[in-house]
N, C-alpha and C positions, 0 to 999 in steps of 0.2 A: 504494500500500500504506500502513496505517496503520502506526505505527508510534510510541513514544515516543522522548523526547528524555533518553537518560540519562548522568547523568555518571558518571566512574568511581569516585566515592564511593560510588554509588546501585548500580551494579553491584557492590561489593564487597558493601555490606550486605544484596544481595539472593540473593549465594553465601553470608555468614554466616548467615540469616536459615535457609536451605534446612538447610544445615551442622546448626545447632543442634537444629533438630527432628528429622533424621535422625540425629543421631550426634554429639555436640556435643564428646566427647571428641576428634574428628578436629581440632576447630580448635586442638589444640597437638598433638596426638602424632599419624604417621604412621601411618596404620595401612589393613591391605588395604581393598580395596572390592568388592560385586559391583552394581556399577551397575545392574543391572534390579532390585535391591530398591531404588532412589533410583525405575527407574522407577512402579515398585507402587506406592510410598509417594507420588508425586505425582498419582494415580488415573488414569495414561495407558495403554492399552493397545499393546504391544509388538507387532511381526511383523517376520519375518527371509522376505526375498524376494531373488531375486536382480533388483535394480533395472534395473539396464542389461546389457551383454553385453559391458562392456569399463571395469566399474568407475569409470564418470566419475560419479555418485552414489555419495555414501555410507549418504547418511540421507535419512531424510525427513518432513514434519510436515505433517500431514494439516489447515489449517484448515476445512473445511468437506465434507461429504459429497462422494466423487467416485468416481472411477477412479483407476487405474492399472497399466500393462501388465508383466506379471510375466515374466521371460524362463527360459525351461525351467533354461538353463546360465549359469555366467559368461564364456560366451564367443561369437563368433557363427559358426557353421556354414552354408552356403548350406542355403536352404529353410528355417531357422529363423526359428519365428514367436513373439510372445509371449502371454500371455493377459489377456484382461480382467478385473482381480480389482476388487471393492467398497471404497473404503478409508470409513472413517466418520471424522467430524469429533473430532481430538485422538488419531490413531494415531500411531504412530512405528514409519515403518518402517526397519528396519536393514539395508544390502545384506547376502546370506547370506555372500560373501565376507569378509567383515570378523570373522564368529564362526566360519568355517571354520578360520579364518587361525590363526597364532600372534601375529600382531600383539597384544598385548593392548593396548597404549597406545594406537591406531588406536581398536578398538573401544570403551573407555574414554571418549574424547574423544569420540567420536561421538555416542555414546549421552547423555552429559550436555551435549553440546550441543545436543540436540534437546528437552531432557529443557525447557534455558530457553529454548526460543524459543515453551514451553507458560508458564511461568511470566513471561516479559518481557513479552509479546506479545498478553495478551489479546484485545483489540480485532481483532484480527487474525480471531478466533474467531467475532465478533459479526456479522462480513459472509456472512449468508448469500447474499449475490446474486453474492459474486467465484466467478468462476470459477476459480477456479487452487490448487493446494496450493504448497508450499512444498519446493525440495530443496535439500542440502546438495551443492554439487558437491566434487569431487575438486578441491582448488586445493592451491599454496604455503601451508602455514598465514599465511605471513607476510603475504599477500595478501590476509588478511579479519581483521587485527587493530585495524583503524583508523588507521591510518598515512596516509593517504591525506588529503589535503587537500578533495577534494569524490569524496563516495561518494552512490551511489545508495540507495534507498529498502532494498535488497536489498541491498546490501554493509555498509551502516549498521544492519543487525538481525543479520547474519551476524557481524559484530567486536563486539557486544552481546554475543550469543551465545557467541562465543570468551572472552570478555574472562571471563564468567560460571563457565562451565566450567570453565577455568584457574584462577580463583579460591575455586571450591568444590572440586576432585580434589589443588590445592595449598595449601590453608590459610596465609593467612601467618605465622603465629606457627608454626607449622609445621615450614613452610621454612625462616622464622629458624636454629631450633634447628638442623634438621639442618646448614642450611647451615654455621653454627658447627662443627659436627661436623666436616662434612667436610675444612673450611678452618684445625682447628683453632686457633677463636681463643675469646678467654675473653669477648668484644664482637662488635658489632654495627660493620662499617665506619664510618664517619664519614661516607664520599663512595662512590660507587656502583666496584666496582673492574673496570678493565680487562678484558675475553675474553683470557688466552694460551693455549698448550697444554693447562697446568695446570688453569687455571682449565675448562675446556673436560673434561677427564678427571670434573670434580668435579661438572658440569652431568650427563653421565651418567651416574653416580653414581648422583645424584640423584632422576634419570629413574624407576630402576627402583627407587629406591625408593615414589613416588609411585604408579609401574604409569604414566607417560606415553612418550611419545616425547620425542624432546632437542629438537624447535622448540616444544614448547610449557612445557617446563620453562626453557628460557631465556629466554622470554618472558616469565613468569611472575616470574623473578629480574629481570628490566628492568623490568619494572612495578612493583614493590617496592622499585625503587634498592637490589639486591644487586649489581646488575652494569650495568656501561657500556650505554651502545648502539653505542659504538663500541669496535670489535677492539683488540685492543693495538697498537701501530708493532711492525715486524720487528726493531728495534733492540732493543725490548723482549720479545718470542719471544724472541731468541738471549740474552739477560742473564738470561732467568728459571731 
């Protein structure tokens, strides 16, 4: 798989870059979103399928004209079959379960991660001789944010991906503020503070303010050195 080599500098200015043309107000004040107008506005064509029969797809980024088998339900019944539908090169498709759902932070994150692996990934788009599309599996967030010392070709566009999304639905200056807010402080820490209870209450918090889930809001505060990457000591829990 093609893919580029990008740092997280490149990835931050490529969420500000998206940010600004969409909504540029979002990059200091919090404010809702409906992610299928990020997806309009980046001229990707959207469908809601039910992918699999047991949720292990979320998403999915169509590189190049193909197939793929649509399953009546999201669940499997004996004698269920699925269908052959058309996908065309730069769809995204979203499993139906995720917009069924009340998850909204799920389908949030989903969606604007599919939204950059059209924006990251070009080149990806150029191969018309691969065979294969592209799908977002059902994992631990934690597990495709790049932490990994040797990642594959496909884990290394996936924490692209993530790093993207997390950085466009959470703006830093943002976050700053509210995190302020929430932590009541008139500053900006000096050094990245500790996960306790507290701290952890304040993550989400946060979450829903964003419209995310709490692993990628905490991630997004350890990427920004608002917060450790390491938990508090128990000594420290019991004195907060």
């Amino acid at each position: 798989m093609i893919y580029y080599q990008y740092s997280p500098s490149q990835l931050e200015s490529k969420a500000i870059e998206l940010t600004q043309g969409f909504d540029k107000e979002r990059l200091i004040i919090a404010k809702p979103i409906d992610v299928y107008d990020v997806v309009d506005y980046i001229g990707c064509t959207p469908d809601w399928v039910y992918l699999t029969p047991n949720q292990s797809y979320l998403g999915m980024t169509a590189y190049n004209d193909g197939y793929w088998w649509a399953w009546p339900e999201p669940y499997y019944e004996e004698g269920m079959l699925p269908t052959k539908i058309g996908v065309s090169a730069g769809t995204i498709l979203i499993d139906r379960t995720i917009s069924e759902g009340e998850n909204r932070g799920i389908e949030n994150f989903t969606v604007i991660h599919e939204c950059f692996h059209q924006i990251l990934h070009p080149r990806c788009f150029r191969n018309k001789t691969a065979n294969y599309q592209h799908f977002c599996q059902k994992k631990d967030f934690r597990a495709e944010t790049g932490n990994q010392k040797i990642m594959t070709a496909i884990e290394r566009i996936e924490a692209q991906a993530n790093y993207c999304a997390a950085a466009f639905l959470m703006p830093k200056s943002a976050v700053e503020a509210v995190f302020m807010e929430k932590m009541g402080l008139s500053a900006l820490p000096l050094s990245p503070i500790k996960i306790n209870w507290k701290i952890d209450s304040v993550i989400k918090e946060m979450a829903a303010v964003f419209s995310v889930n709490y692993s990628p809001m905490k991630y997004r505060l350890q990427t920004i050195n608002l917060l450790s990457r390491e938990d508090a000591s128990l000594e420290e829990y019991l004195c907060s």
